[in-house]
Backbone atoms as SQL, in Angstrom:
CREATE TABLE atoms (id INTEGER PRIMARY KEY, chain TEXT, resi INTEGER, resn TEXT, atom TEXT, x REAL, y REAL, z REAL);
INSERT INTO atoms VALUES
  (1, 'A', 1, 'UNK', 'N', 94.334, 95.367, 123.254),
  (2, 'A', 1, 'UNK', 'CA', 94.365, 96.269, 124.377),
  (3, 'A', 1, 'UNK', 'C', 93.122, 97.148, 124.293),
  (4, 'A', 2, 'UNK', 'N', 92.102, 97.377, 125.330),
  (5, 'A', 2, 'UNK', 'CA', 91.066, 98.190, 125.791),
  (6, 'A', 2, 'UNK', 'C', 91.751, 99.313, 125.417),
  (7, 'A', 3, 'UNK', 'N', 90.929, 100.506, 125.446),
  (8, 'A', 3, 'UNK', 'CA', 90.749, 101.889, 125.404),
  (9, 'A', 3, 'UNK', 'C', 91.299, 102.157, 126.517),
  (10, 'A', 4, 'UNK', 'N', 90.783, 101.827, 127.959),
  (11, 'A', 4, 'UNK', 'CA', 91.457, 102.044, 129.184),
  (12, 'A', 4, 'UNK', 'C', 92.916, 101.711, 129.923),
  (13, 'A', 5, 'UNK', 'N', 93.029, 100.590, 129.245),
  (14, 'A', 5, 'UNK', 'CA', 94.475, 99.793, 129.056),
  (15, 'A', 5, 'UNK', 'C', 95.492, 100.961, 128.449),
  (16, 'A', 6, 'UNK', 'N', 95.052, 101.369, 127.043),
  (17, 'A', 6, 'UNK', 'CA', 96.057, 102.039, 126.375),
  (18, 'A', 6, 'UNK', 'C', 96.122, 103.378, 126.888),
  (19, 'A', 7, 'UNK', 'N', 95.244, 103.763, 127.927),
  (20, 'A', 7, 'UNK', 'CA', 95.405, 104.954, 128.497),
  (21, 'A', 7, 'UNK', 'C', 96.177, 105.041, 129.733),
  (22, 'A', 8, 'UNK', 'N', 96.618, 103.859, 130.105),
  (23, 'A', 8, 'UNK', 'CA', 97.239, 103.604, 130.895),
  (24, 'A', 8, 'UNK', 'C', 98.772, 103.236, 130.569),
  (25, 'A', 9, 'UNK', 'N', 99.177, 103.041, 129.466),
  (26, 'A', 9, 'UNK', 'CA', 100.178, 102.452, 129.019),
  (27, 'A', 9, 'UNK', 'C', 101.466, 103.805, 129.089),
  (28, 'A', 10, 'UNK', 'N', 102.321, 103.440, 128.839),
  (29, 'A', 10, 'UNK', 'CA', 103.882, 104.404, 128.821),
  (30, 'A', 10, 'UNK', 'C', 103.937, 104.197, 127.393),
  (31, 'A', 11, 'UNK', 'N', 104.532, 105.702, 127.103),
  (32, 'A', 11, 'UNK', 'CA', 104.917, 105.854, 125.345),
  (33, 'A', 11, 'UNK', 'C', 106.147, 105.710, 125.698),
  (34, 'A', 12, 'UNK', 'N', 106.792, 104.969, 124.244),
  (35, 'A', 12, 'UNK', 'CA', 108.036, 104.859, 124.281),
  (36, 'A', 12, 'UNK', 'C', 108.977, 106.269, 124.269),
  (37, 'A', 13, 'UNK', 'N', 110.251, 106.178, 124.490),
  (38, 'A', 13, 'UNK', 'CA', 110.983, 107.712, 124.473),
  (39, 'A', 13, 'UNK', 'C', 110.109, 108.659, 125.810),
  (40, 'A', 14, 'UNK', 'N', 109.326, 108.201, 126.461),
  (41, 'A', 14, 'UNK', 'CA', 109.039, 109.409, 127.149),
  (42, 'A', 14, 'UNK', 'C', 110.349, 109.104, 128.249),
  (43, 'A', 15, 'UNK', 'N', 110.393, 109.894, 129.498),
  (44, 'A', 15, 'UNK', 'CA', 111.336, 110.294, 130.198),
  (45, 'A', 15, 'UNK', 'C', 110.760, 109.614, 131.292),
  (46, 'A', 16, 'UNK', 'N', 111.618, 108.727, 132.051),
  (47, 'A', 16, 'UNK', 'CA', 111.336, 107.614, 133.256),
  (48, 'A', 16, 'UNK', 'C', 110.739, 108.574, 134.535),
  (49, 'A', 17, 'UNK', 'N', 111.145, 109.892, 134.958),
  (50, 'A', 17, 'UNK', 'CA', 110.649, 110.720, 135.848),
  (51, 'A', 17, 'UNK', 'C', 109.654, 111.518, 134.965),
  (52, 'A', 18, 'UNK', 'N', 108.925, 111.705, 134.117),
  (53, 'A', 18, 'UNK', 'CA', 107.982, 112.383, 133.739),
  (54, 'A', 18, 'UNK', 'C', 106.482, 111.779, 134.499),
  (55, 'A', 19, 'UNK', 'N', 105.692, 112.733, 134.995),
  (56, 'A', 19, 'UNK', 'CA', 104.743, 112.517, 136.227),
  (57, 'A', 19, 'UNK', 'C', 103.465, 111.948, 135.177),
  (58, 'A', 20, 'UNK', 'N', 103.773, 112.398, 133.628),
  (59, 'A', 20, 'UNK', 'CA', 102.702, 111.843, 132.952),
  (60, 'A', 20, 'UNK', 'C', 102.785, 111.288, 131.712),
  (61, 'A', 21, 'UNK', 'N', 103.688, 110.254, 131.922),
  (62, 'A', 21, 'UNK', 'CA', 104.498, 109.150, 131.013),
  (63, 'A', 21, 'UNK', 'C', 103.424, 108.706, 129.269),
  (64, 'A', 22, 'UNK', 'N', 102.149, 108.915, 129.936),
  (65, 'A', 22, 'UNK', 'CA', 100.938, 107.946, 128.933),
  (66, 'A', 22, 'UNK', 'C', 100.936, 109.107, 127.558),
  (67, 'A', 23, 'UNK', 'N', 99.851, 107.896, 126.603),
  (68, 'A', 23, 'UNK', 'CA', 99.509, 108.864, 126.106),
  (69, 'A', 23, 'UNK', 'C', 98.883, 109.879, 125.668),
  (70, 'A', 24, 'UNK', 'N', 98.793, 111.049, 125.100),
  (71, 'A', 24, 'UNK', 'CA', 97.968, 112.190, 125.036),
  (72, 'A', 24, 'UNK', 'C', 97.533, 112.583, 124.267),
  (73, 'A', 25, 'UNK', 'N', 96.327, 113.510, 124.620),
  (74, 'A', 25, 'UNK', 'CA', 94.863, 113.221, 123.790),
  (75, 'A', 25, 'UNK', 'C', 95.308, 113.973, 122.359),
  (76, 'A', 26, 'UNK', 'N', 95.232, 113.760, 121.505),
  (77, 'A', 26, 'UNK', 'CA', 95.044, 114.025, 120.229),
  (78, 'A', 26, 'UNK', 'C', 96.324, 113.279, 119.077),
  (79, 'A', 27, 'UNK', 'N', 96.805, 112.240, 119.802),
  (80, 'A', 27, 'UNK', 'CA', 98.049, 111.741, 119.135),
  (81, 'A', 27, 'UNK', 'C', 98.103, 110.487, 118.612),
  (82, 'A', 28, 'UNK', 'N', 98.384, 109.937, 118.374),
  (83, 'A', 28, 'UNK', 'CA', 98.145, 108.288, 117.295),
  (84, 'A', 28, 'UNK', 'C', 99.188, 107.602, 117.968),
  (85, 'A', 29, 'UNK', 'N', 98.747, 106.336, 118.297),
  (86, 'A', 29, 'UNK', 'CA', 99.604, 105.252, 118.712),
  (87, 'A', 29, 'UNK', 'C', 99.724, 104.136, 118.456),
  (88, 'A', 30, 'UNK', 'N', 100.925, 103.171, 118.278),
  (89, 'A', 30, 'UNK', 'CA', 100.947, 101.939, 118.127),
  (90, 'A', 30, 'UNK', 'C', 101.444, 101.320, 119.374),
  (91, 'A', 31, 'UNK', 'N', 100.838, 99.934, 119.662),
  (92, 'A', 31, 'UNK', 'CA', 101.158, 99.257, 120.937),
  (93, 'A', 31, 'UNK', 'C', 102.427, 98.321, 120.005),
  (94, 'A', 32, 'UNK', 'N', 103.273, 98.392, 120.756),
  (95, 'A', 32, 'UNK', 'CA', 104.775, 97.641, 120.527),
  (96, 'A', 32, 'UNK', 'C', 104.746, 96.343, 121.183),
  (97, 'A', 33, 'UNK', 'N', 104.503, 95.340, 120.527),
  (98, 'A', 33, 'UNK', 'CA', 104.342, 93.692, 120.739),
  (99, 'A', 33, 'UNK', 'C', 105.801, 92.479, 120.931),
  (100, 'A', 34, 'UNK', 'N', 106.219, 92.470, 122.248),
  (101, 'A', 34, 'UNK', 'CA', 107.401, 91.711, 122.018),
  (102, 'A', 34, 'UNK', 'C', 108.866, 92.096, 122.200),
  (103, 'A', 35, 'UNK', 'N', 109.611, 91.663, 121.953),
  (104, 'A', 35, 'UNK', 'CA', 110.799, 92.302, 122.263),
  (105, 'A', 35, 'UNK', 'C', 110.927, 93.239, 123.342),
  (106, 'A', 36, 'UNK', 'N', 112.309, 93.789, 123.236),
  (107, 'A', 36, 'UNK', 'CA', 112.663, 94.380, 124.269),
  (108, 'A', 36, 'UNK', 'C', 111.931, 95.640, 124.440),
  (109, 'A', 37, 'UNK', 'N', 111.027, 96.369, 123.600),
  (110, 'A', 37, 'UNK', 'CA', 110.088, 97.411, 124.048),
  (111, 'A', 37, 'UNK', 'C', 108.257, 96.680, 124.381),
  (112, 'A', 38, 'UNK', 'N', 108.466, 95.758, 124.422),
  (113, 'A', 38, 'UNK', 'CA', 107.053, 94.962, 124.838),
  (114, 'A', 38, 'UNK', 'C', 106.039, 95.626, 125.200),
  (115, 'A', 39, 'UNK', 'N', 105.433, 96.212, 125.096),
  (116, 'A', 39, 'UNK', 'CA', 104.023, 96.825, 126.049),
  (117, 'A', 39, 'UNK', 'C', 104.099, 98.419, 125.875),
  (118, 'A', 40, 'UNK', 'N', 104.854, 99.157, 125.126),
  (119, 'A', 40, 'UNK', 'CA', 104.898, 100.683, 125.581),
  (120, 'A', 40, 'UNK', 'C', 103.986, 100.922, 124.465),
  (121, 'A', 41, 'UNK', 'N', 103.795, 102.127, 124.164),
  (122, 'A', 41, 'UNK', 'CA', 102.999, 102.855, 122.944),
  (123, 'A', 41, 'UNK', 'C', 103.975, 103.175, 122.437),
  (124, 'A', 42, 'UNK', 'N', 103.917, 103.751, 120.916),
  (125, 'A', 42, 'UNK', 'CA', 104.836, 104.560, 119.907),
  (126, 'A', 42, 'UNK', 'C', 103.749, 105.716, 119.257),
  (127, 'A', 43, 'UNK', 'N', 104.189, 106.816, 119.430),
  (128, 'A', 43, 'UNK', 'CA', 103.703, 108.034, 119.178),
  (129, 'A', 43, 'UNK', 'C', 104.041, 108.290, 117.159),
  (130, 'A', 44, 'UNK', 'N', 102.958, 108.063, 116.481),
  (131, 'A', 44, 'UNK', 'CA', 102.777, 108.039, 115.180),
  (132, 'A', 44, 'UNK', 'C', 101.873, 108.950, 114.829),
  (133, 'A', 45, 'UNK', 'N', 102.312, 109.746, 115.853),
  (134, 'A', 45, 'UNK', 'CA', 101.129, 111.097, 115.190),
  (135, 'A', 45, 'UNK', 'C', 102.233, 111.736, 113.913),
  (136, 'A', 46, 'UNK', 'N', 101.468, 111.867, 113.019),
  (137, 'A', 46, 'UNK', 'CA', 101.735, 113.039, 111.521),
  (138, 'A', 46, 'UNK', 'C', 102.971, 111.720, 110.813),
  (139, 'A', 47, 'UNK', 'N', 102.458, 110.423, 110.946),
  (140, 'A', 47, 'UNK', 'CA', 103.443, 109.396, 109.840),
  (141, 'A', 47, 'UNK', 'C', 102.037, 109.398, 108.866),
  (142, 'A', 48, 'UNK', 'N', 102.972, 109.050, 107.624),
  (143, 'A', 48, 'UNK', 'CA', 102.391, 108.973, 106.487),
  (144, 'A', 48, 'UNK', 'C', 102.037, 107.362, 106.211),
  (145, 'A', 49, 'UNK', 'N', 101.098, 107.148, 105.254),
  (146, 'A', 49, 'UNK', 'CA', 100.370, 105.938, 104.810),
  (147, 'A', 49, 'UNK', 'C', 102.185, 104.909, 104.813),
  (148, 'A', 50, 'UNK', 'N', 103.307, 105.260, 103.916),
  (149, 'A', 50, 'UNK', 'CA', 104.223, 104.615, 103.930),
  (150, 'A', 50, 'UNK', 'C', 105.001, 104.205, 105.258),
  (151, 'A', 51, 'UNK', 'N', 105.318, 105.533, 106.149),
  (152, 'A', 51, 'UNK', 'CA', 105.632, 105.279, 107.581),
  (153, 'A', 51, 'UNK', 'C', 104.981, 104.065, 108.111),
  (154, 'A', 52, 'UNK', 'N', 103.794, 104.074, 108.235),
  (155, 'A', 52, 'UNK', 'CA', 103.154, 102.929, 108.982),
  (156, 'A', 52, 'UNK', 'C', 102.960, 101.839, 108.342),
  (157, 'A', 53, 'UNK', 'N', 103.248, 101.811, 107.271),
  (158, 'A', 53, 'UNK', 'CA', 103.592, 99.921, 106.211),
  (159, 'A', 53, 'UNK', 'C', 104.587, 99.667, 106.938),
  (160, 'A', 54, 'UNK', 'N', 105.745, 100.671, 106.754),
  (161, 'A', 54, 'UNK', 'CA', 106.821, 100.156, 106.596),
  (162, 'A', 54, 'UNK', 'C', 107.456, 99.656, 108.084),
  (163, 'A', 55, 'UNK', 'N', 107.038, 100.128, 109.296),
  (164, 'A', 55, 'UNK', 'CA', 107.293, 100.373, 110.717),
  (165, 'A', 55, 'UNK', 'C', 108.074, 100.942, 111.069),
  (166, 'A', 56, 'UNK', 'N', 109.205, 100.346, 111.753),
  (167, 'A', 56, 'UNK', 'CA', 110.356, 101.273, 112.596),
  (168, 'A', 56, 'UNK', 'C', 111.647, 100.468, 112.984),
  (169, 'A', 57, 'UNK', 'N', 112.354, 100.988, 113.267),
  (170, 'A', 57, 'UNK', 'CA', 114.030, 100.861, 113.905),
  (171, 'A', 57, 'UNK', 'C', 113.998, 101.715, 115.543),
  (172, 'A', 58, 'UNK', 'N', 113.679, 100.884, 116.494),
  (173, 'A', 58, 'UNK', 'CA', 113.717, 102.266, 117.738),
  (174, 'A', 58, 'UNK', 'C', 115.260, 102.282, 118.188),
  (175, 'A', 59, 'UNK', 'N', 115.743, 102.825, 118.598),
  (176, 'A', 59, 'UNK', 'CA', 116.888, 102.990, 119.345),
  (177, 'A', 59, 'UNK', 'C', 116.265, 102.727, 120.806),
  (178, 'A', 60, 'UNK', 'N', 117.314, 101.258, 121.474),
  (179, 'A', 60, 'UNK', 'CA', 116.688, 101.059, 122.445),
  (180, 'A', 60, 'UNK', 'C', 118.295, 100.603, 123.415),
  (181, 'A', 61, 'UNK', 'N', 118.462, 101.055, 124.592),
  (182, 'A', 61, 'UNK', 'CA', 119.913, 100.206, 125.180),
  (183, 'A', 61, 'UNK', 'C', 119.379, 98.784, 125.999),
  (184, 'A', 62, 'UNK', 'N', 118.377, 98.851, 125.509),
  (185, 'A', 62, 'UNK', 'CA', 117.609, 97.221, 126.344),
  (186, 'A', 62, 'UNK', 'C', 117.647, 96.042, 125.246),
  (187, 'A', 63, 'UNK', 'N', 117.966, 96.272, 124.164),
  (188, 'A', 63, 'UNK', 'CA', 117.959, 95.071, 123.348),
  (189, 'A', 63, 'UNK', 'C', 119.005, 94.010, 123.016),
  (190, 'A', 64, 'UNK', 'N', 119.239, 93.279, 122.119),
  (191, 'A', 64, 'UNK', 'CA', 120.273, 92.781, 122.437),
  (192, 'A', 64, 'UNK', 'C', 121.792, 93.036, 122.366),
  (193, 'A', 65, 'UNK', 'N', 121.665, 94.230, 121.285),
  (194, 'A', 65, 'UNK', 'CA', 123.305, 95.195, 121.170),
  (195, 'A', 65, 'UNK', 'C', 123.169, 95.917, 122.032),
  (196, 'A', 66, 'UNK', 'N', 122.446, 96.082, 123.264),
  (197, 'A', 66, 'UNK', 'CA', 123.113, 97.461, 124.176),
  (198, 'A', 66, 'UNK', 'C', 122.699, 99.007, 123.927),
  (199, 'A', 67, 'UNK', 'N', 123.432, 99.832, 124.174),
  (200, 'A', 67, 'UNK', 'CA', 123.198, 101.175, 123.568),
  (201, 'A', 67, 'UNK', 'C', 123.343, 101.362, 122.489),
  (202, 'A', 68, 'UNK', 'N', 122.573, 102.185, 121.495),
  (203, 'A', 68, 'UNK', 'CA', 122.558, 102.638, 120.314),
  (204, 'A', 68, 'UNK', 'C', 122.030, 101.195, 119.308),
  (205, 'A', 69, 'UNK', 'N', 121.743, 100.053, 119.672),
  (206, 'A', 69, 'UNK', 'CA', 120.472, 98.902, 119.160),
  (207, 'A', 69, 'UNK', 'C', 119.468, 99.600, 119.020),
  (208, 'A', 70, 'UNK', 'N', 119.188, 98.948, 117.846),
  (209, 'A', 70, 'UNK', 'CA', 117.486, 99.432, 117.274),
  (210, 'A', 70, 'UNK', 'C', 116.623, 97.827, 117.819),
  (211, 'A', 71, 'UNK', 'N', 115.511, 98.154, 118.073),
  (212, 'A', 71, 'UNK', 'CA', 114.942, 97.136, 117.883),
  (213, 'A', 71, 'UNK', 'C', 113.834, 97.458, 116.831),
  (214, 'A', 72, 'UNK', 'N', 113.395, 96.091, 115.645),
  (215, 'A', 72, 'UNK', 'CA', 112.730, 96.694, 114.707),
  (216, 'A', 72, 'UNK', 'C', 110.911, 95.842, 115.043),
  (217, 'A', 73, 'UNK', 'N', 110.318, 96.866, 114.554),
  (218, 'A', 73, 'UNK', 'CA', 108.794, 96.498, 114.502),
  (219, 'A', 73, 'UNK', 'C', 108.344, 96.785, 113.535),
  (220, 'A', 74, 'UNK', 'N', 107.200, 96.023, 112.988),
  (221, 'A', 74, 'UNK', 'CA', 106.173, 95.559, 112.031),
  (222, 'A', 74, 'UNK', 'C', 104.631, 95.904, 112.320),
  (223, 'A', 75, 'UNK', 'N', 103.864, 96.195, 111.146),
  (224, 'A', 75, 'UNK', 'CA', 102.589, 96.151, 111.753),
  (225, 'A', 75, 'UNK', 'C', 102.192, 94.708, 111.540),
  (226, 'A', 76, 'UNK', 'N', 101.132, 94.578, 112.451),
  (227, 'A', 76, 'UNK', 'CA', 100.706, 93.409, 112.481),
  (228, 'A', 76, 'UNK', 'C', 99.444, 92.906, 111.360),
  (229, 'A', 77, 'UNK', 'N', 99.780, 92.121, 110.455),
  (230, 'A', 77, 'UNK', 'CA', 98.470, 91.823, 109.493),
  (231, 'A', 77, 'UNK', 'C', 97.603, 91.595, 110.006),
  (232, 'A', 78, 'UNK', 'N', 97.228, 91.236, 111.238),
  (233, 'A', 78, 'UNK', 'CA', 95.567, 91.038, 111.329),
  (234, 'A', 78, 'UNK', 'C', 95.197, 92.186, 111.803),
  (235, 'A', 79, 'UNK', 'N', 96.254, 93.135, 112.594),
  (236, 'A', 79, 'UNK', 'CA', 95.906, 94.248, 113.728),
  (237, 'A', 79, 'UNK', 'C', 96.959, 95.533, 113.111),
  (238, 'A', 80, 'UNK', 'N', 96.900, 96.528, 112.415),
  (239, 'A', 80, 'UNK', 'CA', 98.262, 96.914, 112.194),
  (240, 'A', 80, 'UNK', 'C', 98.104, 98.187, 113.282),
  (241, 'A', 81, 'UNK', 'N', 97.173, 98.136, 114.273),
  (242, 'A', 81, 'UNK', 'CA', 97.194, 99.396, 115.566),
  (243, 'A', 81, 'UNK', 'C', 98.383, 98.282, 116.424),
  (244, 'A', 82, 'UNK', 'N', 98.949, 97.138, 116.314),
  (245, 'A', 82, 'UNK', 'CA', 99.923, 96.478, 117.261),
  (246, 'A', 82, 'UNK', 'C', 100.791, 96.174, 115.915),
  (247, 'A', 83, 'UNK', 'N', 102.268, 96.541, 116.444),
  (248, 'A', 83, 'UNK', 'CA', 103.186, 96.324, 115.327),
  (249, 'A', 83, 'UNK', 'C', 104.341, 95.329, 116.520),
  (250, 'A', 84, 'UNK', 'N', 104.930, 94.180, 115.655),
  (251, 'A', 84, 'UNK', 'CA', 105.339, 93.153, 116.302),
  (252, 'A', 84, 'UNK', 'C', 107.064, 93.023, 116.263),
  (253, 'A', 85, 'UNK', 'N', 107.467, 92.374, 117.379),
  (254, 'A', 85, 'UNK', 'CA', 108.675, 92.685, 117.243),
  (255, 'A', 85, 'UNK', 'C', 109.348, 91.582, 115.806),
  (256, 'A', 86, 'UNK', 'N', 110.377, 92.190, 115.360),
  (257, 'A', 86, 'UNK', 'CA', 111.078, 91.708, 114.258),
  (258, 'A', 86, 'UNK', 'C', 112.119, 91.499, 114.638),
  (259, 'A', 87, 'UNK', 'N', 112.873, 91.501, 115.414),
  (260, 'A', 87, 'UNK', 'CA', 114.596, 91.360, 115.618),
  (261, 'A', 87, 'UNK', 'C', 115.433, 92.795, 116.220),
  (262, 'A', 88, 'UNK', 'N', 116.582, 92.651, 116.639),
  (263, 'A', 88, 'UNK', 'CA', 117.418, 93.596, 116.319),
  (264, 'A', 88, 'UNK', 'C', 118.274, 94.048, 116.255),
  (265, 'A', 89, 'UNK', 'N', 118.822, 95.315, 115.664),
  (266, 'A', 89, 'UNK', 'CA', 120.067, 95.392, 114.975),
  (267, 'A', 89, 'UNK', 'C', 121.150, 96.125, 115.530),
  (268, 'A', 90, 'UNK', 'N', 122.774, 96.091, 115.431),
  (269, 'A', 90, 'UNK', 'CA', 123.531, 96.918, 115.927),
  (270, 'A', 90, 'UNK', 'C', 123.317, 98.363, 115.920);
């Protein structure tokens, strides 16, 4: 994803009526690859060297358990600014 692309993109967790969904200037992001959060950003501003090995669990009601499903992501070994979908869990 371009510079301009990702400035264009929706962070995950933001609020569906918020007039300025993207993300903002001074904050760290990962592009979410796949699964049921496909294409949004994840806001990783102030994670630590371990946070970002390790990835995430999002709470998502779009995945395949419904409400309160995590879907999990990975960084990506060739790219770890795109972390990939892994599955997900009740």
């Amino acid at each position: 994803m371009d510079d301009d692309a990702l400035m264009r993109s929706r962070v995950s967790g933001a609020d569906h009526e918020d007039p300025d969904p993207g993300p903002q200037p001074g904050h760290e992001y990962r592009e979410l690859c796949g699964g049921p959060l496909d294409g949004l950003l994840l806001d990783v501003t102030g994670w630590d060297t371990e946070q970002l090995t390790d990835g995430a669990a999002l709470l998502t009601e779009i995945g395949r358990y419904g409400p309160g499903g995590r879907a999990h992501y990975e960084p990506r070994p060739t790219d770890p600014r795109r972390w990939d979908w892994a599955g997900d869990t009740p």
